[in-house]
C-alpha positions in Angstrom: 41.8 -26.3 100.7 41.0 -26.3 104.5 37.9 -25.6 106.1 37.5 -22.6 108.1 36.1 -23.5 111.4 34.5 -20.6 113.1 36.5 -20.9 116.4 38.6 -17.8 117.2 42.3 -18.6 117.7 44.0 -17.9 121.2 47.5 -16.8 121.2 49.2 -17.2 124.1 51.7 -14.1 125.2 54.5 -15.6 127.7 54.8 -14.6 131.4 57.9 -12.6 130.7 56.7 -10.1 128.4 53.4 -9.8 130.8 56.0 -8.5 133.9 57.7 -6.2 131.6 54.4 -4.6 130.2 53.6 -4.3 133.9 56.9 -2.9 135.2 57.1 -0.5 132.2 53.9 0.8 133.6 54.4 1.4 137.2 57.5 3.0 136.5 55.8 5.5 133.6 52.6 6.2 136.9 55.6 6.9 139.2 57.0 9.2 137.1 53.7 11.0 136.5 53.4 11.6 139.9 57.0 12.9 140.9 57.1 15.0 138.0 53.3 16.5 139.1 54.9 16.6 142.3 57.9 18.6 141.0 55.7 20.7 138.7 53.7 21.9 142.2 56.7 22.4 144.2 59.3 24.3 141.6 56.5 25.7 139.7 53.6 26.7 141.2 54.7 26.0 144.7 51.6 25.8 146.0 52.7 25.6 149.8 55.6 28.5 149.5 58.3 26.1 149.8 60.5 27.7 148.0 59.4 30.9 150.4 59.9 29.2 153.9 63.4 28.3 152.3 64.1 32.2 151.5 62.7 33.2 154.8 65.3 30.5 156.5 67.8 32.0 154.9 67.2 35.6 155.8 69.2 37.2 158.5 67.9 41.1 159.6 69.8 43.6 160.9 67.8 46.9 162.7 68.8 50.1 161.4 67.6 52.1 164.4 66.0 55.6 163.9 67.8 58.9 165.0 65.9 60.6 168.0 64.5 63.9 167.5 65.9 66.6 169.1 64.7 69.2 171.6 65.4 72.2 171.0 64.6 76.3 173.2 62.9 78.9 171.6 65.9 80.2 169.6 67.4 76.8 168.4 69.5 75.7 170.9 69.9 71.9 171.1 69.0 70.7 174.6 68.5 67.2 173.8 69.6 65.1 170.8 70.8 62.0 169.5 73.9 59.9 167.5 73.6 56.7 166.1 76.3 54.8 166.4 77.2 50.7 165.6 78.6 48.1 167.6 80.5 45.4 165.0 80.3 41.6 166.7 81.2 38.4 165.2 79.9 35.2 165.3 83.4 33.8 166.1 82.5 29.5 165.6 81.6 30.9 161.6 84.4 33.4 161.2 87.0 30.8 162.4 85.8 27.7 160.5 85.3 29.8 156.9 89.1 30.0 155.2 87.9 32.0 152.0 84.5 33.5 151.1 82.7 34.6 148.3 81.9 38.6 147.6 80.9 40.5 143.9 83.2 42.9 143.1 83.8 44.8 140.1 86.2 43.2 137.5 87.5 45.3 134.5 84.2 46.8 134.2 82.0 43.9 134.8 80.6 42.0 138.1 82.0 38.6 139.3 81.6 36.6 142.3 85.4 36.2 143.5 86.8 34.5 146.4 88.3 36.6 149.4 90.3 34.5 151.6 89.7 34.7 155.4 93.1 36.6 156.1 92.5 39.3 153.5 88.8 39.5 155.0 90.3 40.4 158.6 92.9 42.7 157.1 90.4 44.7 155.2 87.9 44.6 158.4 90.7 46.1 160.2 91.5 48.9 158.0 87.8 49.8 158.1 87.8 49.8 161.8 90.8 51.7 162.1 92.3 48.6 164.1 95.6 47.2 164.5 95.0 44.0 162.3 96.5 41.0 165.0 93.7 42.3 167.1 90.8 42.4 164.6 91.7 38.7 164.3 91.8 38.3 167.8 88.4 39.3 168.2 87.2 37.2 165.7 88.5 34.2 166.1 87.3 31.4 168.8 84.1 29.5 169.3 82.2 32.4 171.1 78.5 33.0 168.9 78.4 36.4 170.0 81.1 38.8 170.7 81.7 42.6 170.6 85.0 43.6 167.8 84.4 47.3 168.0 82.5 49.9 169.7 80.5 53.4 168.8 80.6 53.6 164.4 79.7 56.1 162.7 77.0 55.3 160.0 79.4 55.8 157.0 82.4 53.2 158.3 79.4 51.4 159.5 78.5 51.2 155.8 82.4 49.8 154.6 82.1 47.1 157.4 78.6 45.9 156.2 79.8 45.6 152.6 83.1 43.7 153.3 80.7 40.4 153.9 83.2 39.2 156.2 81.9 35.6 157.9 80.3 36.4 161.4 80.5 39.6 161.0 77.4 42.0 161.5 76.7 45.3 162.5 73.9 46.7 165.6 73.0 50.1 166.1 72.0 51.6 168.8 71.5 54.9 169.7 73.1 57.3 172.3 71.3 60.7 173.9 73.4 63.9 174.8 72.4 66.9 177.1 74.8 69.2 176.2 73.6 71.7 178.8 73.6 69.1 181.5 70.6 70.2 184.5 69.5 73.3 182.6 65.7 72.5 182.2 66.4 69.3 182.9 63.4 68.8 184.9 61.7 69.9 181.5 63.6 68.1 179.1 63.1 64.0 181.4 65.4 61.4 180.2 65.4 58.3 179.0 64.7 54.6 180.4 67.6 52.5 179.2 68.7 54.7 176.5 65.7 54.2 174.4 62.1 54.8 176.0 61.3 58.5 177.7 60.8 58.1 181.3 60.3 61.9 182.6 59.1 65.6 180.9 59.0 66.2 177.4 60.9 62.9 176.6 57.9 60.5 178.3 55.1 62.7 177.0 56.5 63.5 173.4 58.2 60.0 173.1 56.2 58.7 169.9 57.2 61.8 168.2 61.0 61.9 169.0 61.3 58.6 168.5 60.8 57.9 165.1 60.9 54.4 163.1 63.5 51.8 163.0 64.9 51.0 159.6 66.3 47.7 158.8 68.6 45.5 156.5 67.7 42.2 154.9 70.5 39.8 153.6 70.8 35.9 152.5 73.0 33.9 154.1 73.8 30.1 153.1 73.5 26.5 155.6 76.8 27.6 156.5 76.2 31.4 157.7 77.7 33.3 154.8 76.0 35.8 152.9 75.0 35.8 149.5 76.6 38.0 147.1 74.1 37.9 144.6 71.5 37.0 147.1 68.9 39.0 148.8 70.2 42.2 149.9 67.1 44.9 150.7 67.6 47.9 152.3 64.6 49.9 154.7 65.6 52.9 155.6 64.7 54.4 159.3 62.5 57.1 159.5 64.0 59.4 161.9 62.1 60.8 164.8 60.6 64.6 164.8 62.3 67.8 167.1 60.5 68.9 169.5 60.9 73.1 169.7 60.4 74.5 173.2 59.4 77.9 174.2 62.1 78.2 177.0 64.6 80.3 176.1 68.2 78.3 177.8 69.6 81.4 179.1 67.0 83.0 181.2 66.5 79.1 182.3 70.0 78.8 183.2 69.7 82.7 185.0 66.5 81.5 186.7 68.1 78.1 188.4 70.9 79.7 189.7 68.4 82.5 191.1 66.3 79.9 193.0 68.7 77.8 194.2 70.5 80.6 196.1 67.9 81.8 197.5 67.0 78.5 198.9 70.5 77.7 199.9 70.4 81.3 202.0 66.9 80.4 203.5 67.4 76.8 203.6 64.1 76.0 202.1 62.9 72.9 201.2 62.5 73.6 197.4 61.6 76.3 195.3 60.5 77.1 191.8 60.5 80.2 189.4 57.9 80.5 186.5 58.6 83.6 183.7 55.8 83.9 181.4 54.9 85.9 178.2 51.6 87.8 178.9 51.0 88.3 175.5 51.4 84.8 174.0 51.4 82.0 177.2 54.4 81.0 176.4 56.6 79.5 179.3 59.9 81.6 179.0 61.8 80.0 182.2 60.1 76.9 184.4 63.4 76.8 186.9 63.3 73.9 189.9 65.7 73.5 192.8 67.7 70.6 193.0 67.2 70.4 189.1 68.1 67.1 187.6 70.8 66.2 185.1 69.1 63.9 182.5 72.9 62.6 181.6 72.9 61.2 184.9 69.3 61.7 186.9 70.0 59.0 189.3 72.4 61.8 191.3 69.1 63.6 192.7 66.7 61.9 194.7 63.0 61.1 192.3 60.8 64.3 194.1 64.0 66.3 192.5 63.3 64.8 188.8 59.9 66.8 188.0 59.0 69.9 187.4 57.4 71.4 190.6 55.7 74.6 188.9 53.3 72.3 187.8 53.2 69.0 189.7 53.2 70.4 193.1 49.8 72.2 194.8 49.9 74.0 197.7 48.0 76.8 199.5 48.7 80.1 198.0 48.2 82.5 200.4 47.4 86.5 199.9 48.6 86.3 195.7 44.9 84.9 195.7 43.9 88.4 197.2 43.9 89.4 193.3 41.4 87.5 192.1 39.2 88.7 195.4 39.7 92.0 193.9 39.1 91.5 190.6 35.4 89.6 191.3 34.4 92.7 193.0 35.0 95.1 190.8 33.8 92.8 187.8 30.5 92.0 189.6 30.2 96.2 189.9 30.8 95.4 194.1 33.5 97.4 194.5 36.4 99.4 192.8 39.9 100.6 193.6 38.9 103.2 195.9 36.2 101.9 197.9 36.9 102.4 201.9 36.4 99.9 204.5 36.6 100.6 208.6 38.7 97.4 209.7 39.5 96.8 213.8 42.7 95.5 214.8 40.8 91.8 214.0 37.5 90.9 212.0 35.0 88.1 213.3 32.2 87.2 211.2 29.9 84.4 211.7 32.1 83.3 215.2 35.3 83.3 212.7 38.0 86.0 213.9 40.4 86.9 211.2 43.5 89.6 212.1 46.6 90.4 209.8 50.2 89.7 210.1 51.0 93.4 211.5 49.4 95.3 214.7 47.1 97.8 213.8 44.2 100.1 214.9 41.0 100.6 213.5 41.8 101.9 209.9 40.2 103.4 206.7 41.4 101.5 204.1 40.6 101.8 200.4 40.3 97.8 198.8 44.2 99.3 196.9 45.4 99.3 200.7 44.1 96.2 201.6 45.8 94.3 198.7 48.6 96.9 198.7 49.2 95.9 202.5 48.1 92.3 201.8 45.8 92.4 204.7 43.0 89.3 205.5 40.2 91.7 207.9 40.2 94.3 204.7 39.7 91.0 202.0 37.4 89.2 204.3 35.5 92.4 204.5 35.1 93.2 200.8 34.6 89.5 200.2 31.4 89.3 201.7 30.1 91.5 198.9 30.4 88.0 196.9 28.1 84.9 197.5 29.7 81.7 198.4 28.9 80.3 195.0 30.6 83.7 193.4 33.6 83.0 195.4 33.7 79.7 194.1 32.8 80.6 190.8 35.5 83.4 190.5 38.4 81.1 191.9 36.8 78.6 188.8 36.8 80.8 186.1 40.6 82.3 186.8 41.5 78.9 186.5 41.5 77.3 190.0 41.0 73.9 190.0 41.6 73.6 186.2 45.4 71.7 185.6 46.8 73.4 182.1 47.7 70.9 179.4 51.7 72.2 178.6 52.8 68.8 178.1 54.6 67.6 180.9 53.6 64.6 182.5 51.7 65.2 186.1 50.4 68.6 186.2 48.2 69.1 189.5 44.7 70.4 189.3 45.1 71.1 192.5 41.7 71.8 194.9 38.6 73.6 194.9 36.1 72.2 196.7 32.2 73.0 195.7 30.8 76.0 198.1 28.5 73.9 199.0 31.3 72.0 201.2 33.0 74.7 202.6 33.2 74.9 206.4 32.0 77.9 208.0 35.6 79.4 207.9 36.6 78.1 204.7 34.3 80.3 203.1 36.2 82.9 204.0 39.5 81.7 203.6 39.2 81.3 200.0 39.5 85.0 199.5 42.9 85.0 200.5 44.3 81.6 199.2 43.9 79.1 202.0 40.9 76.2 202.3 42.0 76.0 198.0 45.2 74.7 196.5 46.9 75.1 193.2 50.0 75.0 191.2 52.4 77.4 190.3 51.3 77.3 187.1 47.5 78.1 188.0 48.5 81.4 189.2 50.6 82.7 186.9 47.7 81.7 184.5 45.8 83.7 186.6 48.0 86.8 186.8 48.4 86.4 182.7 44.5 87.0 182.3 45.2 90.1 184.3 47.7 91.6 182.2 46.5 90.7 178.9 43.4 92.6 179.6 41.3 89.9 181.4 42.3 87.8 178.3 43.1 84.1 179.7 45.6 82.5 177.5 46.0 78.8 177.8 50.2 78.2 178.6 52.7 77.2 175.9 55.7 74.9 176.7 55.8 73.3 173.2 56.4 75.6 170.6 56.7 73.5 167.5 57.4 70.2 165.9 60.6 69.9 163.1 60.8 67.0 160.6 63.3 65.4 159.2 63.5 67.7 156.2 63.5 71.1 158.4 59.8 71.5 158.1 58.5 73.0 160.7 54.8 72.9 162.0 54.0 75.1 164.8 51.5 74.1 167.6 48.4 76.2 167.7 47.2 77.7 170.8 44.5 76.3 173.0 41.7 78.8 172.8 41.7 81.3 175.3 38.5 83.4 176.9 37.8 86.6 178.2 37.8 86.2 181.9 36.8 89.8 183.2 37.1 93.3 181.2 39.1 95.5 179.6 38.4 97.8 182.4 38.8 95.4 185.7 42.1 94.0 184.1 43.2 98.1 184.6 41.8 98.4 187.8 43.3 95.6 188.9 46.8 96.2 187.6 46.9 99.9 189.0 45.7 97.7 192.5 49.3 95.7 192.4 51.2 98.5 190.8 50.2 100.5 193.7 51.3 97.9 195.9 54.6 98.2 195.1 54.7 101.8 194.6 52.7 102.6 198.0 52.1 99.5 199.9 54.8 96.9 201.1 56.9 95.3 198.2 58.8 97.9 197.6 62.0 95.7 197.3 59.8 94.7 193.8 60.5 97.8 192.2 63.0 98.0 188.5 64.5 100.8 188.0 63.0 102.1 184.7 60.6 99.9 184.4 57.0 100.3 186.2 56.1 97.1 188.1 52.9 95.6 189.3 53.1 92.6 191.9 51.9 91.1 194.7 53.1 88.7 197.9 52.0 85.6 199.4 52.7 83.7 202.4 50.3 80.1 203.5 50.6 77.8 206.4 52.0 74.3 204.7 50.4 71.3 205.5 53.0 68.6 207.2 53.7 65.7 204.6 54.9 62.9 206.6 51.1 61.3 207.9 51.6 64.2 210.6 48.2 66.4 211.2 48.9 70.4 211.5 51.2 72.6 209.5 54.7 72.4 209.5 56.4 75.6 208.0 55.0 78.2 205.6 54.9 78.4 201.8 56.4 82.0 200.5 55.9 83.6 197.2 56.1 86.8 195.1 54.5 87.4 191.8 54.1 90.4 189.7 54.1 91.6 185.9 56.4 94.4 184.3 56.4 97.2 182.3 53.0 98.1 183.5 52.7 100.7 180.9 52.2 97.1 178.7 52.5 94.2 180.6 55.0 91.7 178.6 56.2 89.2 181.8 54.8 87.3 184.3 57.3 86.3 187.2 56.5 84.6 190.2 59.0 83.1 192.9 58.3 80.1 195.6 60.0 79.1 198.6 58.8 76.1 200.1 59.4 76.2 203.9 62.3 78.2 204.2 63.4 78.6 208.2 63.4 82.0 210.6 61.0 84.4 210.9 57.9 84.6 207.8 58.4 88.6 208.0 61.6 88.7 207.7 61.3 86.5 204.5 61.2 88.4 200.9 61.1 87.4 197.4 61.3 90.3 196.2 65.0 90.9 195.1 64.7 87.5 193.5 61.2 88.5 191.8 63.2 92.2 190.6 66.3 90.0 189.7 65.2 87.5 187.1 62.1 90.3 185.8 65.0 92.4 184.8 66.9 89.2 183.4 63.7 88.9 181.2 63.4 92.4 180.2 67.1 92.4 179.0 66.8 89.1 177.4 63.6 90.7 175.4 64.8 94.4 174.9 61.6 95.4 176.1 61.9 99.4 176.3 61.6 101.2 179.3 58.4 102.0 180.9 57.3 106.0 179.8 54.2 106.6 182.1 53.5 107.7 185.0 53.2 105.1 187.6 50.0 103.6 189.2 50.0 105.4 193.0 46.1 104.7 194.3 46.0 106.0 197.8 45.8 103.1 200.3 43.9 104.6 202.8 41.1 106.9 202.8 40.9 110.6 202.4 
């Protein structure tokens, strides 16, 4: 038997098996890693591969949102909006791509089947209604982007999307109508490259009208066609909100034509009409010269393109006389009847003031002086105010204070503190020059007056209309008594004589009682030039007096010949009686307003 040595006993393993043990295990670490690698990348994809791919392969078309409409007081569309699609083609994708794929329903079940190019273009052309030689006309060249049809209608714009013909897309844009053309136009504004409101209730409403696009999401392959089973995701637009006016189209449309033939006959400069509703602030009629055509705006020159009731401030003349009145017998200074001893002219503190007709001395009650419009008699009386109640007055009627109706530009016009008035403006303010206002300031003014010294803020937007018909109605701004019960009366017999007794005469409806009130102001020159370079004449008034329901004033600016041979006041009766017609407001039952104008 051998002896055991102790020694352990080496086997040697050969070279060969050593590389293989060591090339089995690089191989098995290497496939460790790409399948970790895999794991991360299809499985948890840890660095949104697999989403940057998708979003590659996504393709969006914009479904745009339908413009609200605007609409008058009764409904009638003055402003809306079509959407419409344009169909292009990629041409280089259409031409290279001889059959496509597209699910379609199969006895009853889905399958992805192949449409050949030809059959594509035929249907494509039945959809659009085309002649089929020129549908593949259209498509076919190496152009990447060009036009096939024009002006869809949402539903074939449907059929067309759904076709999944190579190249082929849809864009939609969105077209604005006026179907009234320049009725209100300046009102109404238009739009800035058919999308973005450049002018009236289009700039200053745009985020409402306008609404929010919609859009369509689809996958397309490397080589540009879509996916049927792919992505498809539809996001509907949100369509924009109508904007309900409180002009009423008609009496707009009665009111321009009024206006401009008057400044056609007097070859004014411009002029504007304003009809208001005393009892609400609502702007019935806002009617311009020269008004624009928002289809095509470009055809009148940019002062044209406003609305000048409200943007444009100017002296006012003798219609300020009212609120001269109305201070005085509010402050307890005067009343109706009060008499005053006024020279053929007044000077007071080295200023001479005279009136725009010869006259003696004369005994005139403050009805006369308004009633015969005269600046001695309201300089007179006026100096029964302060020069901070002057300016206080002027203030709290409004003067000075622009009213938010929604249009873009509204003057504030000018009053200056009393404490800067020159030693003639402080008189001059009682009968509408050394101040400056809007249109819209004094028929704010005269509204206060005949809804019982009630100031009611003006309304121009009526409402707001959703998609659904809902409608949500715009709340008045608060309004604030101004002067009482009592001197709103007084005052309103004050212009109601005027037209009875005084010198607007030509004012007067027949059946209807009629308070009003005339104004005529040196205009300053507008070209750099110092001085004044025509006159500024205007008529307002309020009807039935019984009630008062309408305020109406009229503006000529600069019309040529003689100032005293100038009168408003068919206009004025004109579109008052327009109004009252529109409104069936009854006739008047009471007996007029006749204050004596001079003393007893």
């Amino acid at each position: 038997m051998a002896q055991r040595t102790g020694k352990a006993t080496t086997v040697k393993v050969p070279n060969a098996t050593k590389r293989l043990r060591l090339g089995l295990g690089i191989m098995l670490s290497l496939l460790l890693v790409v399948g970790g690698k895999l794991f991360l990348v299809q499985g948890l994809d840890v660095g949104g591969m697999a989403e940057a791919a998708l979003t590659l392969r996504m393709k969006e078309t914009v479904l745009p949102a339908e413009r609200g409409s605007i609409l008058d007081d009764r409904g009638t569309v003055l402003a809306n909006s079509v959407i419409r699609y344009n169909v292009v083609v990629d041409q280089k994708v259409n031409t290279k791509t001889e059959k496509f794929p597209r699910l379609e329903t199969v006895d009853g079940k889905e399958k992805i089947v192949e449409i050949s190019r030809d059959q594509g273009i035929s249907e494509l052309a039945s959809a659009l209604g085309m002649a089929t030689g020129d549908v593949r006309k259209a498509v076919t060249g190496d152009q990447r982007y060009h036009i096939v049809a024009k002006d869809l209608k949402p539903d074939d714009e449907d059929r067309v999307s759904k076709l999944l013909v190579p190249g082929v897309v849809t864009e939609g844009v969105s077209k604005r109508v006026y179907p009234n053309g320049s009725v209100a136009g300046g009102i109404i504004g238009f739009l800035q490259d058919g999308a973005t409101g450049q002018a009236g209730i289009e700039q200053t409403q745009d985020g409402v009208l306008k609404g929010t696009d919609g859009k369509r999401l689809f996958e397309t392959g490397a080589d540009g066609l879509r996916i049927p089973v792919g992505v498809d995701e539809l996001t509907p637009p949100q369509d924009g909100k109508d904007v309900k006016l409180t002009i009423d189209s008609d009496l707009q449309y009665f009111a321009q034509q009024a206006i401009q033939s008057q400044s056609d006959k007097l070859g004014a400069e411009w002029g504007t009409i304003i009809v208001m509703d005393a009892k609400t602030g609502n702007l019935i009629a806002m009617a311009d010269t020269n008004a624009p055509d928002p289809n095509d705006p470009g055809r009148v020159a940019a002062k044209d393109r406003g609305v000048r009731s409200v943007t444009a401030a100017y002296e006012p003349g003798s219609v300020e006389k009212m609120i001269t009145a109305a201070a005085l017998i509010e402050e307890g200074k005067s009343s109706p009847l009060d008499t005053f001893t006024l020279p053929p002219s007044y000077t007071v503190d080295g200023q001479t003031f005279t009136d725009s007709f010869a006259h003696g001395t004369e005994e005139r009650t403050l009805a006369g002086i308004l009633g015969w419009s005269m600046n001695t008699g309201t300089v007179k009386a006026g100096q029964r105010l302060t020069k901070d109640e002057r300016h206080d007055w002027l203030q709290k009627f409004g003067i000075g204070e622009a009213p938010d109706i929604g249009l873009p530009a509204t003057a504030s016009g000018i009053l200056t503190p009393a404490d800067q008035w020159d030693a003639r403006q402080e008189y001059t303010v009682l009968f509408g020059q050394g101040v400056s206002q809007s249109t819209l300031q004094t028929v704010r003014a005269y509204q206060t007056i005949a809804n019982n010294g009630v100031m009611l803020q003006p309304r121009l937007i009526d409402a707001y209309i959703g998609a659904d018909g809902t409608e949500e109605k715009v709340e008045p701004q608060p309004s604030r008594q101004v002067v009482s019960d009592s001197t709103a009366q007084q005052v309103q017999d004050i212009l109601e004589s005027a037209v009875t007794e005084g010198q607007i005469k030509d004012a007067a409806i027949d059946g209807y009682r009629v308070g009003a009130k005339t104004g005529t102001s040196e205009s300053p020159c507008d070209d750099g030039k110092s001085g004044f370079c025509g006159y500024t004449a205007s008529i307002v008034g309020m009807a039935p007096m019984d009630d008062p329901r309408f305020i109406v004033e009229v503006i000529l600016q600069r019309p040529k010949g003689s100032i005293y041979g100038i009168t408003q006041g068919p206009v004025f009766r004109s579109v008052m009686s327009q109004a009252l017609r529109t409104y069936n407001v009854q006739p008047s039952t009471g007996e007029p307003a006749r204050l004596p104008q001079f003393a007893k």
